[in-house]
Structures are given as structure tokens and as C-alpha cells.
C-alpha positions in Angstrom: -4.3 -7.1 -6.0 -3.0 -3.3 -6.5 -4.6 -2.1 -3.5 -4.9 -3.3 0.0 -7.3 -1.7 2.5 -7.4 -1.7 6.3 -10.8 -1.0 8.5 -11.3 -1.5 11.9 -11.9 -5.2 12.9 -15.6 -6.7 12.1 -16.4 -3.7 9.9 -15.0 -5.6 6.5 -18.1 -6.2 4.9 -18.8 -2.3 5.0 -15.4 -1.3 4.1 -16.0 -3.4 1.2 -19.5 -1.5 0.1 -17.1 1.9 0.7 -13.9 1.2 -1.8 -16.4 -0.8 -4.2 -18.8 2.4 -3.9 -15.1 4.7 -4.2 -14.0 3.0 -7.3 -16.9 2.9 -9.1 -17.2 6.7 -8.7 -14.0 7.2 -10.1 -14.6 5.0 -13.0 -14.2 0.8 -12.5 -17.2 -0.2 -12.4 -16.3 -3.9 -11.4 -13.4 -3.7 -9.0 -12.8 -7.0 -7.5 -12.6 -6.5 -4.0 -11.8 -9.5 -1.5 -12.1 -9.4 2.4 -9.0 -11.7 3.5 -9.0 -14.0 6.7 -6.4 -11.4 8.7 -9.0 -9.1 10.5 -9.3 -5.8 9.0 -7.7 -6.4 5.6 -8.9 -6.3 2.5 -7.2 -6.1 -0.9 -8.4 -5.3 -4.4 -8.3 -5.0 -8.2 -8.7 -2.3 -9.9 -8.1 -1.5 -13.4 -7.1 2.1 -12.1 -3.9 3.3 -11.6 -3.8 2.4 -7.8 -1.4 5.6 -6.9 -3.8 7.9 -8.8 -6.7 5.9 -6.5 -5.2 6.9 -3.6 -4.6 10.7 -5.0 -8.4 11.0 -5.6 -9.4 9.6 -2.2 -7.0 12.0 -0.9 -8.6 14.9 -2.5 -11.8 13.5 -2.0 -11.4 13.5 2.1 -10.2 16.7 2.3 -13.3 18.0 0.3 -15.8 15.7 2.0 -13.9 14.6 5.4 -17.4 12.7 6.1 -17.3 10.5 3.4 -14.9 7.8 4.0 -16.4 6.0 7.3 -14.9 2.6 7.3 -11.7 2.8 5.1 -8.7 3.2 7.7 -5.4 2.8 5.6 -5.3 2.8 1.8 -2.2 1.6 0.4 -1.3 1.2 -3.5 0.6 -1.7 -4.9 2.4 -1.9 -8.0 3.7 -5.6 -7.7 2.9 -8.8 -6.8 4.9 -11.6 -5.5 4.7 -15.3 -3.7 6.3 -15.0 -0.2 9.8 -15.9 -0.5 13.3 -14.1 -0.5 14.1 -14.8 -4.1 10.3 -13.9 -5.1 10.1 -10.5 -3.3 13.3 -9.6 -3.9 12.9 -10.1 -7.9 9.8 -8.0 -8.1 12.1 -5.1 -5.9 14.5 -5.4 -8.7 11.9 -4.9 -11.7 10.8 -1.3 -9.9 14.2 -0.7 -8.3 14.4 2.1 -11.8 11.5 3.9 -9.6 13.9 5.6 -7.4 16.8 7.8 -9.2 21.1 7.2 -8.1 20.6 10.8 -6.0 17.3 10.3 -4.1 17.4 8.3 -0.3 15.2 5.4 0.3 13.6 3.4 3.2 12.7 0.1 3.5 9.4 -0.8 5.2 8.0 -4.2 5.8 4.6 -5.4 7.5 4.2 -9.1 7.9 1.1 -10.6 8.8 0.6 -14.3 8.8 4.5 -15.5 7.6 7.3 -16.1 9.0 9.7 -14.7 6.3 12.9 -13.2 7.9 12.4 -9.4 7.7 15.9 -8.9 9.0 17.1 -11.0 5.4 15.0 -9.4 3.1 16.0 -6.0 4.3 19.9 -7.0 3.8 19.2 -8.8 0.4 17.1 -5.9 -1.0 19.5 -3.8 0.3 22.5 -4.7 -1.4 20.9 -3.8 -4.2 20.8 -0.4 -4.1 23.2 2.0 -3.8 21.6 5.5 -2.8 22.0 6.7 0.7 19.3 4.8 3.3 17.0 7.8 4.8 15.0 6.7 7.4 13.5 9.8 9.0 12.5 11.7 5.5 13.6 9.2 2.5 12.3 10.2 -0.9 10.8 6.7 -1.5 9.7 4.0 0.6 10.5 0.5 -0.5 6.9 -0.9 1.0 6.5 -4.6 1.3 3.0 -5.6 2.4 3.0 -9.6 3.5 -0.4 -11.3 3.1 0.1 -14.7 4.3 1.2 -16.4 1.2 1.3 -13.3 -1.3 3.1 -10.5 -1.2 2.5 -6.8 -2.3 5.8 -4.3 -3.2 5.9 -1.2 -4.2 8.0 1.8 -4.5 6.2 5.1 -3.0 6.4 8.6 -1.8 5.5 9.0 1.9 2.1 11.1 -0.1 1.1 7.7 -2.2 -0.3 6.1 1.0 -3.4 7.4 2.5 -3.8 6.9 6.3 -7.8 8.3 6.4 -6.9 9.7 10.2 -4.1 11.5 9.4 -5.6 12.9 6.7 -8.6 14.2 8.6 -6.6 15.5 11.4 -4.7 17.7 8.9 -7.6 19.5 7.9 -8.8 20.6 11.5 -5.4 21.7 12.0 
């Protein structure tokens, strides 16, 4: 998975025909998409780069606000990992080059369906860095997205994750 999608509960099967529909606009022409068993997830696989994915959508709302329905959230991963300390943490480590000694960072975490201490992986990933911690504005966002039994990380700007509603309200304003 490089990408995982959220939609509103019930409408996967839609949100599904959108990003398949989405990617194979921009090019992948057989993106594996899977609807998981947490309501209103999906992940998928493109052979895309998954931050210049969410770029295009980006663009592509503000041109056409109408033409993402279903897709809520569209976030990019660059990493995937089984859900444990050790596993996350070493796939933190192998994009921890992403962010620079003089830019700040934040840590975010979404767990769905494990019981992996959030509080320790914060503190273990932590030590490993030693830029200053922004949480209000940090140049990049440490994301870890828990799936259950996998694990998506990746190391973003705020601007690499598309939330479809903030979006739209941006362009009314």
C-alpha cells in the first residue's frame, strides 16, 4: 500500500470506482485498490509516486471542486511496516534522512484496530531525532497510519496530505 483513503462509512465500494477512476486518469492503469474491514478505509497501490498522487488530486479539486464525491482523506505512504515497536521504528529510521538537522518535526499517530503503545513509539522514535519538536507548524510530520496488523509511515509536509473538505472550503473562501 502507498496510499490509504478514507470515505464516509458504507460508501467504500464507490470510493473505490473514484481513486481507481483517479489513477487511471493520471496514468496506472491497474492500481490495486483494497477496501479493508475498518469502515471507511481503503488503501492502495499504485505504481505512482503517491506524494505526486495526492499533488494532482489537489490541483484537480481546486479546478473541478465537483469531481471527487466519495474520497474524504487522501494520505500518501512511503513505507510499510508489521505493527510492532521495533518494525515501525526501523522503517522511521530508513526515511529519518527526509527531514534536514534545522527543520522541526511532529509526530502523528492514528491507530485503528491495535493496541500498540502510542505513548512508546512516540518516545522511541523520538530519541532518534534531534531537531526541535514543532507541534503547532513543524516542517514535517512523522505520520504513522496503523491498519490493524500493517502499518503505513511516512515523512510529509502538512501540503502532502489531502483532506477533500478542507480543500473545498479553501476555494469558497
Amino acid at each position: 500500500m502507498n496510499l490509504i483513503v478514507t470515505c464516509a462509512r458504507h460508501l467504500e465500494p464507490e470510493t473505490e470506482e473514484e481513486i481507481t477512476k483517479i489513477l487511471g486518469e493520471m496514468g496506472d492503469s491497474e492500481p490495486s485498490i483494497t477496501i479493508t474491514k475498518m469502515s471507511g478505509i481503503l488503501t492502495a497501490q499504485t505504481s505512482l509516486n503517491p506524494i505526486e498522487v495526492v499533488k494532482k488530486i489537489k490541483e484537480q479539486l481546486i479546478d473541478e471542486p465537483w469531481s471527487i464525491r466519495y474520497c474524504l482523506r487522501i494520505i500518501p505512504i512511503q513505507k510499510v511496516a508489521e505493527t510492532n515497536l521495533d518494525s515501525i521504528e526501523n522503517q522511521v529510521q530508513e526515511l529519518s534522512d527526509q527531514i534536514s538537522d534545522d527543520e522541526t518535526y511532529r509526530i502523528s499517530i492514528e491507530k485503528r484496530n491495535s493496541d500498540v503503545s502510542g505513548q512508546e513509539l512516540i518516545s522511541r522514535i523520538a530519541k532518534k531525532f534531534k531537531n526541535k519538536v514543532s507541534l503547532e507548524f513543524p516542517d514535517k510530520i512523522i505520520l504513522i497510519e496503523i491498519l490493524g496488523n500493517t502499518t503505513g509511515v511516512a515523512i510529509l509536509k502538512k501540503s502532502d496530505v489531502l483532506s477533500v473538505e478542507k480543500t473545498k472550503r479553501s476555494i469558497s473562501e
